[in-house]
C-alpha positions as a Markdown table, in Angstrom:
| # | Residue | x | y | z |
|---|---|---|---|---|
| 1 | Unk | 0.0 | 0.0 | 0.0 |
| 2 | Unk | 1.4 | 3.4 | -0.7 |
| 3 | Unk | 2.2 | 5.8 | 1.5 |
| 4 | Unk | -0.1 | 8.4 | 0.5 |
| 5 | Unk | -3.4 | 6.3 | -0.3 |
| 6 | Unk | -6.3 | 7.5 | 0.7 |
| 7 | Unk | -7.7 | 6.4 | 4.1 |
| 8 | Unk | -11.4 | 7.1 | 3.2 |
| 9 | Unk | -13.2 | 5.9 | 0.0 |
| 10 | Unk | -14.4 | 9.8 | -0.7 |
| 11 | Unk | -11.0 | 11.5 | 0.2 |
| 12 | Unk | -10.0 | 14.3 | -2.0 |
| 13 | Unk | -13.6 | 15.3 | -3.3 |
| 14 | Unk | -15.3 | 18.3 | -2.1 |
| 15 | Unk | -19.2 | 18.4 | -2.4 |
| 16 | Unk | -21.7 | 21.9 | -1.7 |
| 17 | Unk | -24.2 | 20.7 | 0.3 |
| 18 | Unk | -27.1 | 23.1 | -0.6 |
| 19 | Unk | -29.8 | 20.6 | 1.3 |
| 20 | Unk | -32.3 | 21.5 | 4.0 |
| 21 | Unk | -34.4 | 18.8 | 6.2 |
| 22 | Unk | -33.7 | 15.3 | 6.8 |
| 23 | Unk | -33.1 | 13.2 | 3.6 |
| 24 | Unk | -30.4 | 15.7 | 1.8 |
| 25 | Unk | -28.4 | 16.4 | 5.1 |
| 26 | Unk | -28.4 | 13.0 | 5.9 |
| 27 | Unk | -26.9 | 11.8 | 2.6 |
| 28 | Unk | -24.5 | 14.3 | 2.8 |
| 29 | Unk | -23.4 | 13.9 | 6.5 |
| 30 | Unk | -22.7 | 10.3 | 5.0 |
| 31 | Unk | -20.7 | 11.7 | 2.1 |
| 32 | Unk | -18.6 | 13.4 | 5.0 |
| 33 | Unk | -17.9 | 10.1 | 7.1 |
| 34 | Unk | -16.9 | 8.4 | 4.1 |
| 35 | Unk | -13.8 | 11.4 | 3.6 |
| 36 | Unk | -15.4 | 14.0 | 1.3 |
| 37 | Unk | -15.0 | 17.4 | 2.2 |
| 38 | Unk | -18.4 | 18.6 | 1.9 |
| 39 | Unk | -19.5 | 22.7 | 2.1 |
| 40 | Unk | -23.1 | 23.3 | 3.6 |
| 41 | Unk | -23.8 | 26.1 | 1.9 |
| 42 | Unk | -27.1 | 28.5 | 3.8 |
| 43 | Unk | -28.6 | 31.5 | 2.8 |
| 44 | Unk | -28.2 | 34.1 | 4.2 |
| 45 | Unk | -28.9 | 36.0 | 6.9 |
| 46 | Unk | -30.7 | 33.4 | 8.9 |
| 47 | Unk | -29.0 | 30.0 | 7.4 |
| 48 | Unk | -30.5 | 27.0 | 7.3 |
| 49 | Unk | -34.2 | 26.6 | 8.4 |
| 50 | Unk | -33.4 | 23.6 | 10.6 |
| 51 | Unk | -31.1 | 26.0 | 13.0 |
| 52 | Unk | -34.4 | 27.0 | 14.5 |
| 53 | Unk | -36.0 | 23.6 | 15.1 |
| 54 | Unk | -36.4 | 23.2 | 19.1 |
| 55 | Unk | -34.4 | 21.1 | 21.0 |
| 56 | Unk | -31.9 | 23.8 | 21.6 |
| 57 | Unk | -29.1 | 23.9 | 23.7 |
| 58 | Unk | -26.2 | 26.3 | 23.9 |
| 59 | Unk | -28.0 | 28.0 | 21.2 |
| 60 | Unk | -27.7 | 25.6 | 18.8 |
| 61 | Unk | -30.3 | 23.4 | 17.8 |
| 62 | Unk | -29.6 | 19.5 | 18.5 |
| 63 | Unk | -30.8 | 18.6 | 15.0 |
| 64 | Unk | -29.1 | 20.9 | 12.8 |
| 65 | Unk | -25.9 | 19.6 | 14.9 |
| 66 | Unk | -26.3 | 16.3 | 14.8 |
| 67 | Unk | -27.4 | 16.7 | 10.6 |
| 68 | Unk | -24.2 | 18.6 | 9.8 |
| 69 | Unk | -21.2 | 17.7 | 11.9 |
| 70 | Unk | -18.3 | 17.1 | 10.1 |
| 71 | Unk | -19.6 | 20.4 | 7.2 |
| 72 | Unk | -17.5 | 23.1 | 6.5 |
| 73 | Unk | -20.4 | 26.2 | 6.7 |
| 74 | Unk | -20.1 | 28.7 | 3.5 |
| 75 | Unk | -22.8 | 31.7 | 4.0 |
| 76 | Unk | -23.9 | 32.7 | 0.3 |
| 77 | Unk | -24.8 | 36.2 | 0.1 |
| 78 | Unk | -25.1 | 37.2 | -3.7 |
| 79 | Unk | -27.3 | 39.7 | -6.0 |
| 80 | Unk | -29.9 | 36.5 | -6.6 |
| 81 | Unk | -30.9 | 36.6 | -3.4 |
């Protein structure tokens, strides 16, 4: 095996997570234990609408947490908004 092989089957791809709710977050929070780097992208200025399910605690809601751990968050602010 070489020395720079890839320890997960997804490492090296990058994937923009534009997904709200349970099915898309939850493919894509698989796509990030399997290695890929994968960029939740929210609108802005609130985010994503799961952020205000209940449930919170330190003022963060338990579901969006547990939904996208492991996502590197990329506000998008733009003229199409």
């Amino acid at each position: 095996m070489e020395a720079n092989a890839p320890i997960h089957m997804l490492d090296g791809y990058e994937v923009l997570d534009f997904t709200q709710a349970v099915a898309g977050p939850t493919a894509t929070l698989m796509l990030a234990a399997m290695g890929a780097e994968v960029i939740k992208v929210e609108l802005m200025p609130n985010g994503d609408l799961t952020r205000a399910i209940p449930l919170i605690r330190n003022g963060r809601s338990r579901y969006f947490v547990q939904h996208n751990r492991g996502k590197r968050p990329q506000p998008a602010t733009g003229p199409w908004l």
